[in-house]
VOBALUM-581175 format. One record per residue (C-alpha): residue number from 1; x, y, z; residue in one letter. Coordinates in steps of 0.001 Angstrom, whole numbers, plus 500000, padded with zeros to 6 digits. Example, Ala and Ser with C-alpha at 12.3 -4.5 7.8 and 13.67 -1.06 7.14 Angstrom:
2
[1 [512300 495500 507800] 'A']
[2 [513670 498940 507140] 'S']
END
This chain:
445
[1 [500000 500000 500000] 'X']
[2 [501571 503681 498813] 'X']
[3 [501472 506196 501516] 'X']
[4 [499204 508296 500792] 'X']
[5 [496676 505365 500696] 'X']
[6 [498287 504572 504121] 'X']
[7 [497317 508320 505121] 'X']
[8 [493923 508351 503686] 'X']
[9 [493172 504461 505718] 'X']
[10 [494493 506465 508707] 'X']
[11 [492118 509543 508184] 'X']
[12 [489183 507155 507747] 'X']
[13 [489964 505239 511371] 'X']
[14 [490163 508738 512764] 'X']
[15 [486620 509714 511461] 'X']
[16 [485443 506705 512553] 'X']
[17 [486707 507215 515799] 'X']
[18 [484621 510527 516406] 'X']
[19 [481865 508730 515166] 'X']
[20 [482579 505102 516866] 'X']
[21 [484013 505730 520215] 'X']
[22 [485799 502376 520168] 'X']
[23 [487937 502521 517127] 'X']
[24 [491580 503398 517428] 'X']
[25 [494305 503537 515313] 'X']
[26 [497044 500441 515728] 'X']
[27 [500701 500997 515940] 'X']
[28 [501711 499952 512921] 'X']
[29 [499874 502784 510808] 'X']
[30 [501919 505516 510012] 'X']
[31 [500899 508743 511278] 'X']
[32 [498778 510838 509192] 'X']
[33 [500616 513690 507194] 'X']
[34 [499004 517169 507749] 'X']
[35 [498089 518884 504489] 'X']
[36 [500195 522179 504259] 'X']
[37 [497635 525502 503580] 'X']
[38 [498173 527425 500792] 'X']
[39 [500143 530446 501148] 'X']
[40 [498011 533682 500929] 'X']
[41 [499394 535887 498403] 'X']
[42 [499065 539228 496876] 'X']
[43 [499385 537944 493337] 'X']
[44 [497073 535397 493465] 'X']
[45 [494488 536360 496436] 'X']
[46 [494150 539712 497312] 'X']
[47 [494556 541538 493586] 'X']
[48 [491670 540457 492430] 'X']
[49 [489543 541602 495275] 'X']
[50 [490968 544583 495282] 'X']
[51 [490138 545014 491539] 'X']
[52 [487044 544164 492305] 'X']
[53 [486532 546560 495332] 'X']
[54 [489276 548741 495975] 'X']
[55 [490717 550306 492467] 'X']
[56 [487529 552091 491625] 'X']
[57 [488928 554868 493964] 'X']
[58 [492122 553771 494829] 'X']
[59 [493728 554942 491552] 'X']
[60 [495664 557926 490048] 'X']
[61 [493610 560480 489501] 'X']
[62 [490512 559425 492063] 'X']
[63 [489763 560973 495268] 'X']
[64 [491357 558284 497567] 'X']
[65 [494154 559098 499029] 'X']
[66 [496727 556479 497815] 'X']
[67 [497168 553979 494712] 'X']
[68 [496358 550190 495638] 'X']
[69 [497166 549268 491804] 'X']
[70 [500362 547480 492445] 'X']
[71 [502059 545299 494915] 'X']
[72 [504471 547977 495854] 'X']
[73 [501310 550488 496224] 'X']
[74 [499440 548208 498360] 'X']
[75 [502480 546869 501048] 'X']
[76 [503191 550197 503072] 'X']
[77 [499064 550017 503923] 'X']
[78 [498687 546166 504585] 'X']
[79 [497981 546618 508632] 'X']
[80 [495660 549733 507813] 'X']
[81 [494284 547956 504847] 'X']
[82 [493627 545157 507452] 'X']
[83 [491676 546546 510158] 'X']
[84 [489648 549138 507986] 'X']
[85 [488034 545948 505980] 'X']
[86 [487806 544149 509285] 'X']
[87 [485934 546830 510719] 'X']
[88 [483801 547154 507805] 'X']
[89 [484691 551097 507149] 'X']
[90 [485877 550111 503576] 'X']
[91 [485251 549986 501348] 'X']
[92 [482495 552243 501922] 'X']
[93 [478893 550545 501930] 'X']
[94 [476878 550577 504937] 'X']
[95 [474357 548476 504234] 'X']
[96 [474180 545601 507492] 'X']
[97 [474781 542569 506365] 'X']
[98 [472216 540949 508982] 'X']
[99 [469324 542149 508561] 'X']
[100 [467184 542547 504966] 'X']
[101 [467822 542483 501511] 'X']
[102 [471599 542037 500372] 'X']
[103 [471173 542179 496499] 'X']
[104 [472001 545261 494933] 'X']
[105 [473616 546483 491514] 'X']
[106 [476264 548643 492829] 'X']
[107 [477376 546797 496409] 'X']
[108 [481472 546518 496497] 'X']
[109 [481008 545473 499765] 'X']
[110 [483708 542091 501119] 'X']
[111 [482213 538815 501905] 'X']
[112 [483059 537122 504876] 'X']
[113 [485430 534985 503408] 'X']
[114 [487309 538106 501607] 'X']
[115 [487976 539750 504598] 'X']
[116 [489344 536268 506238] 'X']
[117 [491706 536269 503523] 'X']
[118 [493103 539686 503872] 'X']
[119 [493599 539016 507782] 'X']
[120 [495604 536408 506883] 'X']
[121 [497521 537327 504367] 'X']
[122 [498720 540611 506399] 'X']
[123 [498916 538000 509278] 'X']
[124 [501735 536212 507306] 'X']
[125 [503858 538806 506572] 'X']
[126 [502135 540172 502834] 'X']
[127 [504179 538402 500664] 'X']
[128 [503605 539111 497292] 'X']
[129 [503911 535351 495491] 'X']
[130 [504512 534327 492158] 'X']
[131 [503837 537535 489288] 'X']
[132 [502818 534440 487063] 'X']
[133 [499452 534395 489349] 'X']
[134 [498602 538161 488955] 'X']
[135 [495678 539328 487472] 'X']
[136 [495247 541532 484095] 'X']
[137 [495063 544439 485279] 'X']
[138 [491244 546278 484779] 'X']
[139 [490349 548728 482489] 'X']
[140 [488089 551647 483713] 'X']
[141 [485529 553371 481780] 'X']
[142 [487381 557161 480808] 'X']
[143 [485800 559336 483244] 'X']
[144 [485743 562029 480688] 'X']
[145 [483171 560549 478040] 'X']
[146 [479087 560670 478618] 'X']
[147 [478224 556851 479468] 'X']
[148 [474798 557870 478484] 'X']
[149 [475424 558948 475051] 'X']
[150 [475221 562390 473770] 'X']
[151 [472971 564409 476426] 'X']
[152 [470555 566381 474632] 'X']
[153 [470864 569230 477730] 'X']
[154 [473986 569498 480025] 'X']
[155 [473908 571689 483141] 'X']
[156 [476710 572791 484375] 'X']
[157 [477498 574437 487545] 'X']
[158 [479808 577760 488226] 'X']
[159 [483023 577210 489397] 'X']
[160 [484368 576054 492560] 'X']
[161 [487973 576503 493735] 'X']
[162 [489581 573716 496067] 'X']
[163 [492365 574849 497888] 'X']
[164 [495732 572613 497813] 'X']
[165 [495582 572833 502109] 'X']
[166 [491575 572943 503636] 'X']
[167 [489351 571105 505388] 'X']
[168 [486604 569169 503382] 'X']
[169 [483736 571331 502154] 'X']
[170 [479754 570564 501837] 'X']
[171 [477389 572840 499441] 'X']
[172 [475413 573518 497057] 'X']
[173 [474902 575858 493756] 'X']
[174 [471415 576262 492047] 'X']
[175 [471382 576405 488357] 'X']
[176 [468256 576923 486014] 'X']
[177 [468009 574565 483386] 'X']
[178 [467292 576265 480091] 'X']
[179 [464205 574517 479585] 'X']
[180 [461300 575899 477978] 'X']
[181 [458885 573280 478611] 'X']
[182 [458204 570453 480639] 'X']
[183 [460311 566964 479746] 'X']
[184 [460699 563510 480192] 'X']
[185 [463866 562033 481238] 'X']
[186 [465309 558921 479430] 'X']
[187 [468256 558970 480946] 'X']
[188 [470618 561416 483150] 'X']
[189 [474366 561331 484499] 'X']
[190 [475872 563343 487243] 'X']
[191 [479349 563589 486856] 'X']
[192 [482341 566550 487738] 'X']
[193 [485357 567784 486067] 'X']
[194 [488117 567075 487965] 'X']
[195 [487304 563896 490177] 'X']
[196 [490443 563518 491715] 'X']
[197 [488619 566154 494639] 'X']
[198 [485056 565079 494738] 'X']
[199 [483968 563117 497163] 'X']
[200 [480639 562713 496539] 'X']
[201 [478174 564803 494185] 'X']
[202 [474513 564664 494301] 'X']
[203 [472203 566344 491976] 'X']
[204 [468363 567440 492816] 'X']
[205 [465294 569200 490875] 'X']
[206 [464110 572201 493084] 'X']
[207 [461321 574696 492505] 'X']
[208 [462085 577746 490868] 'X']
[209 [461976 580046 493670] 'X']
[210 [464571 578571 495984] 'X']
[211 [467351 580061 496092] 'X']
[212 [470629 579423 498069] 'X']
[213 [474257 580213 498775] 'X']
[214 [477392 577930 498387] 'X']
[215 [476966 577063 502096] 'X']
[216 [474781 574641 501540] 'X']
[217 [471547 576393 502635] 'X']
[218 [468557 577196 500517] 'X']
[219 [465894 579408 501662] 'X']
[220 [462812 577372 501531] 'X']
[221 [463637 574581 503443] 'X']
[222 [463016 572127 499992] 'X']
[223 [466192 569359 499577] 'X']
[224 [464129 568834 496330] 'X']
[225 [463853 565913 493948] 'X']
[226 [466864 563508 494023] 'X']
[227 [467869 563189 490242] 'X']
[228 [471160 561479 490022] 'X']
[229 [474462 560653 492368] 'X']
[230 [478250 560379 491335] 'X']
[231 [480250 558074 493066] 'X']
[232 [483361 556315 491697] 'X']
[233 [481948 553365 489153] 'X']
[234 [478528 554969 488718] 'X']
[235 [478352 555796 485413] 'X']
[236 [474282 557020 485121] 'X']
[237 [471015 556294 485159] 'X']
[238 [469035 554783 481528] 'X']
[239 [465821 554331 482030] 'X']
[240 [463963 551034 480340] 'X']
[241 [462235 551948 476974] 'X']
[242 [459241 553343 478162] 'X']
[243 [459857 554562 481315] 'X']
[244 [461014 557843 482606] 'X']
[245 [460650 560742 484873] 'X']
[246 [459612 564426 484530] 'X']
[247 [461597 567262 484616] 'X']
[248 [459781 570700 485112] 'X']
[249 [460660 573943 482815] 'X']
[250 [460470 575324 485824] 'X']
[251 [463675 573467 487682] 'X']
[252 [466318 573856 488923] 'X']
[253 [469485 571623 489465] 'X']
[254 [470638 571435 492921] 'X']
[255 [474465 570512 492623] 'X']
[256 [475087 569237 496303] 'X']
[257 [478919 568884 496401] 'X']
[258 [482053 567179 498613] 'X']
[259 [485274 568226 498572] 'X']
[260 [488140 567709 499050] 'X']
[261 [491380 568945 498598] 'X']
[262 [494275 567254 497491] 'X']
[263 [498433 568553 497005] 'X']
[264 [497567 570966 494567] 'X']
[265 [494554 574006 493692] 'X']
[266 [492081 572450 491510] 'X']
[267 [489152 574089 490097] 'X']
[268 [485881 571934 489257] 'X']
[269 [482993 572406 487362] 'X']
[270 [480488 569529 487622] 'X']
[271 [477916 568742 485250] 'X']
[272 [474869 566935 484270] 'X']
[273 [473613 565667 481193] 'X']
[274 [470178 564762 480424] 'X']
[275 [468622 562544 477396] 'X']
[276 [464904 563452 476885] 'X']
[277 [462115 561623 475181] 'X']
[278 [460160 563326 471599] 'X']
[279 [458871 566298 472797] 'X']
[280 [454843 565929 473553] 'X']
[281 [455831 562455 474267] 'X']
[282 [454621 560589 478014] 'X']
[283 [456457 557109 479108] 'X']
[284 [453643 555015 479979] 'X']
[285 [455664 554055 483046] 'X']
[286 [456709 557183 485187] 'X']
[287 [459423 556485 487438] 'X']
[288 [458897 558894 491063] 'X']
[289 [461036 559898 493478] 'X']
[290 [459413 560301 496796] 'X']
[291 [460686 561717 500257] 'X']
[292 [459203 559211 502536] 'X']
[293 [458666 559654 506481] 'X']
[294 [461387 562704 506886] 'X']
[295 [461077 564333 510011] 'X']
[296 [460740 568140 510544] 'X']
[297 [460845 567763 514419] 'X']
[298 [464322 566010 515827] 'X']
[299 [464755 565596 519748] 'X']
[300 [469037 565026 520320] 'X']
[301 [469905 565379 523810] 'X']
[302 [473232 566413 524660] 'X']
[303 [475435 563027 525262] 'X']
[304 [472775 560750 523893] 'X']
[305 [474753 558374 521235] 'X']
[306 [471807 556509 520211] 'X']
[307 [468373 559237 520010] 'X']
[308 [466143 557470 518288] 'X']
[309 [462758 558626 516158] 'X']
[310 [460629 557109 514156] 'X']
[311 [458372 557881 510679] 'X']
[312 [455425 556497 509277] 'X']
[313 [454262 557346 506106] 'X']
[314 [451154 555187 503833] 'X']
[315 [451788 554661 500575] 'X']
[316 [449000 554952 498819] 'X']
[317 [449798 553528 494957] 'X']
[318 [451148 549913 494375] 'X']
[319 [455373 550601 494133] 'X']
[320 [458484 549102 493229] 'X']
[321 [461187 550383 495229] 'X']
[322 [464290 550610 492832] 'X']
[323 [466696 552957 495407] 'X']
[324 [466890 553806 498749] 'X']
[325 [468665 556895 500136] 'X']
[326 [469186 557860 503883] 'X']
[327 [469660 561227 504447] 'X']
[328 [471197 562654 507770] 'X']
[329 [473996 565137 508957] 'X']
[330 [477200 564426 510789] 'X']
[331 [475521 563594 513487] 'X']
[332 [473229 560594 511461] 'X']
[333 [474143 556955 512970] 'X']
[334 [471510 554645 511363] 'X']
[335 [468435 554269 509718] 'X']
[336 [466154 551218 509185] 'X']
[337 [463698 550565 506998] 'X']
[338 [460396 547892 507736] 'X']
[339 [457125 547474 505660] 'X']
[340 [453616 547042 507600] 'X']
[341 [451413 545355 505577] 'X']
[342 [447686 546383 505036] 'X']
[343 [445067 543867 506594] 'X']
[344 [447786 541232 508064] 'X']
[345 [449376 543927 509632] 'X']
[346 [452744 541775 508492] 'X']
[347 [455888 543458 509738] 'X']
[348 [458896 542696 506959] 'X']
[349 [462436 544422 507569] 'X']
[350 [464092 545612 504490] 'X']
[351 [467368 547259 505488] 'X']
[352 [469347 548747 508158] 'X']
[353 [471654 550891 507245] 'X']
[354 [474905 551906 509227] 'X']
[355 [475163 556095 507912] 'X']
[356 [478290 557445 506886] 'X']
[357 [478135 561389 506280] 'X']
[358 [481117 561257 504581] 'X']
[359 [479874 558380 502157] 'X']
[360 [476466 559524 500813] 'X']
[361 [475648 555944 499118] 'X']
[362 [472406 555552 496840] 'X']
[363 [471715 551664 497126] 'X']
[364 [470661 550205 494201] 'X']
[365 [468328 547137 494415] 'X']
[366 [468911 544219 492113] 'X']
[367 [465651 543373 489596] 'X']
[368 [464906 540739 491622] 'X']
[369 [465047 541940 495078] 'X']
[370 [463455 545128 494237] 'X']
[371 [460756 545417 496863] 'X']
[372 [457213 545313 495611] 'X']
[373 [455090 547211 497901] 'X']
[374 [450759 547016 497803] 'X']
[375 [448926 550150 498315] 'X']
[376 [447761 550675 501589] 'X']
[377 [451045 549400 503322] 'X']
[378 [453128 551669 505971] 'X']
[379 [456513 552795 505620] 'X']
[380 [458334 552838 509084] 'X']
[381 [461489 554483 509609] 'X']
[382 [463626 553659 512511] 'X']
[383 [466239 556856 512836] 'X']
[384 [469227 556512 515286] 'X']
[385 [471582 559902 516133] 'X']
[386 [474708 560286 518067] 'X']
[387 [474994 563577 519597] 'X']
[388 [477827 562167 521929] 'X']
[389 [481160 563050 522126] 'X']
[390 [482038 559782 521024] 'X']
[391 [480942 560850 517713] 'X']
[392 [484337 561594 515798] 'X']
[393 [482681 564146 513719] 'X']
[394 [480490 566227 516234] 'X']
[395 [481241 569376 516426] 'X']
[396 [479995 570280 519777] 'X']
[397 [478291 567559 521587] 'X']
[398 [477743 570132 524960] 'X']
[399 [474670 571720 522958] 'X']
[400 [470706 569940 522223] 'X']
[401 [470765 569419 518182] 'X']
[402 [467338 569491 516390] 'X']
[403 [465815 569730 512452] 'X']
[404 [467636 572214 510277] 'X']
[405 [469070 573237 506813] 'X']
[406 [472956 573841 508135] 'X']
[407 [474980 570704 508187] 'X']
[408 [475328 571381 511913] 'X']
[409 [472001 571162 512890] 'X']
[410 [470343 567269 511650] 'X']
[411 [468046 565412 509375] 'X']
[412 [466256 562370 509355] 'X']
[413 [465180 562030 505677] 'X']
[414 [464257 558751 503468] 'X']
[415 [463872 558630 499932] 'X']
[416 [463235 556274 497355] 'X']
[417 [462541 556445 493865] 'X']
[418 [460757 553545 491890] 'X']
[419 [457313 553200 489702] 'X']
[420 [453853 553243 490559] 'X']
[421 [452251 549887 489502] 'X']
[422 [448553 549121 488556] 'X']
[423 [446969 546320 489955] 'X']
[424 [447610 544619 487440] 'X']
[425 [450699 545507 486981] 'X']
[426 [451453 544561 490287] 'X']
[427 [450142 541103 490264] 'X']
[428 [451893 540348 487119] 'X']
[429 [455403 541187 488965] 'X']
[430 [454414 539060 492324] 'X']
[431 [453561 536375 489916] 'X']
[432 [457000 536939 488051] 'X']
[433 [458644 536977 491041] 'X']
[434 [457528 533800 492718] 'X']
[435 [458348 531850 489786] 'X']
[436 [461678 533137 489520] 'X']
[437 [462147 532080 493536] 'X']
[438 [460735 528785 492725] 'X']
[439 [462966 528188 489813] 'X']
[440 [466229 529084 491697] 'X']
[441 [464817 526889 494503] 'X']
[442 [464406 523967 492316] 'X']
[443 [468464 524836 491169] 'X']
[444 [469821 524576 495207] 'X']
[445 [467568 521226 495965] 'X']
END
């Protein structure tokens, strides 16, 4: 008998052994040799997540603050790189990975087992391993071109000048849109000049009259419509043939703006492109945006890291809930999100999500795990707040914080944007739905 049949007869006596109390191994088998674990490399391990996950930002000309292209970019980082994924801060998500729906089209979010493997390849010292096992390296989109196409209308904001040396800076500009009548929107993009010092940009329809300053205040009190969000790998919204949303004459574009500065002055001018439908013409399918449950009437204490509130709101048309966006200031902790049905009085959670005011993250649902609500159910929103001074970013936790406009005072906002469904409409996607969930049952049995 060869030895590694010797082994294997060995491993089986041990099995049976847990299994059979009585069974022992003689002392003429050889002992059984321990199979040696793969190394964990960089080459062959870690790139590709960090293609994956990581590059999107983590490249020249991005707003992260170093490369984590290479091998030789990555090493100097490896213990920060370590706890930061560990802890769940990047890359930047926020959705909880306990409770709810986990299937979404933009989620770079680690798995479990991702994270493991990062541990322990920092654990063992970060070798790099063979270059034969590297990945290609990716290709990104150019940053430059309209992923939509050629808008038909492009709004662009006035300049804003980002200082080589400052802190990070939150505002907005109001721009009218040039329209002379009201549109339909086939598909829009948000994106700015120089992206290398936005964090985060965010674009919104307001009402004509509301006006503002570059502070981030407007003087009605309106946050608006939510349009469109860039963040690094979004690359636009197009709408299914069909479907759209409206855009007033009357408009206009709320650029809501991070940034920050890098090692040199850089001025920005962000944009956003819009591609219409035929004038006259109206998408049988309107897609909404709604501002669900926001409350005008916040209670923080002083100290209190976890000041809860809660929102109701009825929704009154059959919906499918395409995106979710939590809105809060610096002092915003979490927000949950849970269905009550109509005549059950069913309670089903949806998501949780862990706020970041530094990451303002539109969460895309998959096709298939968009929620589809019936009229008549309630929208409850669970809002936490930490107005502690264990809250890194708090600017003064000695004073009470309530609702307001500035970015110190707080929020508690919930949107969504999705379609209103007809009854019929409606059934037809519950009946889609469950088939889909029984075929992929049938593939796992």
């Amino acid at each position: 008998m060869s030895s590694v049949l010797r082994s294997a007869g060995v491993l089986a006596i041990v099995i049976a052994g847990v299994a059979l109390a009585p069974v022992a191994a003689s002392a003429q088998t050889a002992p059984a040799t321990k199979t040696a674990t793969p190394a964990v490399t960089f080459a062959k391990d870690i790139a590709p997540i960090f293609q994956k996950s990581c590059q999107g930002c983590h490249r020249p000309g991005q707003m992260a603050p170093m490369s984590l292209l290479t091998y030789q970019d990555v090493r100097p980082w490896a213990k920060s790189i370590k706890q930061k994924v560990q802890e769940r801060q990047m890359p930047p998500w926020g959705i909880d990975p306990h409770v709810g729906l986990q299937s979404f089209k933009n989620d770079p979010s680690l798995r479990d087992d991702e994270i493991e493997k990062i541990a322990k390849w920092v654990d063992s010292g970060a070798p790099m391993g063979n270059l034969t096992d590297m990945p290609k390296p990716r290709e990104w989109d150019d940053s430059d071109r309209w992923h939509i196409g050629k808008p038909d209308v492009i709004v662009t904001s006035p300049p804003h000048k980002v200082p080589a040396e400052a802190a990070d800076w939150w505002g907005s500009y109001y721009v009218t849109t040039g329209l002379t009548e009201d549109r339909y929107i086939k598909a829009i993009e948000s994106k700015p000049g120089k992206t290398a010092v936005v964090h985060h940009l965010l674009t919104y329809a307001v009402d004509a009259d509301v006006s503002g300053d570059s502070n981030g205040d407007d003087s009605s009190g309106d946050a608006g419509e939510f349009l469109n969000e860039f963040a690094v790998g979004k690359n636009g919204d197009l709408f299914p043939e069909g479907t759209g949303r409206l855009l007033k004459a009357v408009s206009k574009i709320k650029f809501d703006m991070h940034y920050s500065s890098i090692d040199h002055e850089v001025t920005d001018r962000p944009m956003v492109g819009f591609k219409f439908y035929p004038k006259g013409y109206e998408p049988p399918n309107k897609v909404v945006r709604l501002n669900w449950a926001s409350l005008g009437d916040l209670d923080l204490p002083v100290g209190e890291a976890n000041a809860r509130s809660d929102g109701y709101t009825v929704i009154n048309h059959n919906f499918r809930l395409m995106t979710y966006l939590p809105h809060m200031h610096i002092r915003g902790k979490r927000q949950c999100i849970e269905l009550i049905y109509p005549t059950t009085g069913r309670v089903e959670p949806i998501n949780c999500f862990n706020f970041n005011f530094m990451w303002q993250n539109v969460f895309q649902y998959d096709l298939d795990s968009q929620p589809l609500i019936p009229a008549g159910t309630i929208l409850h929103v669970i809002n936490y707040h930490d107005n502690s001074a264990g809250n890194r970013l708090n600017p003064d936790p000695k004073n009470w914080v309530g609702f307001g406009q500035r970015t110190v005072d707080d929020m508690a906002i919930a949107m969504g944007e999705g379609m209103k469904l007809t009854d019929e409409q409606f059934q037809q996607a519950v009946k889609e739905r469950q088939q889909k969930q029984k075929q992929q049952n049938g593939r796992s049995q």
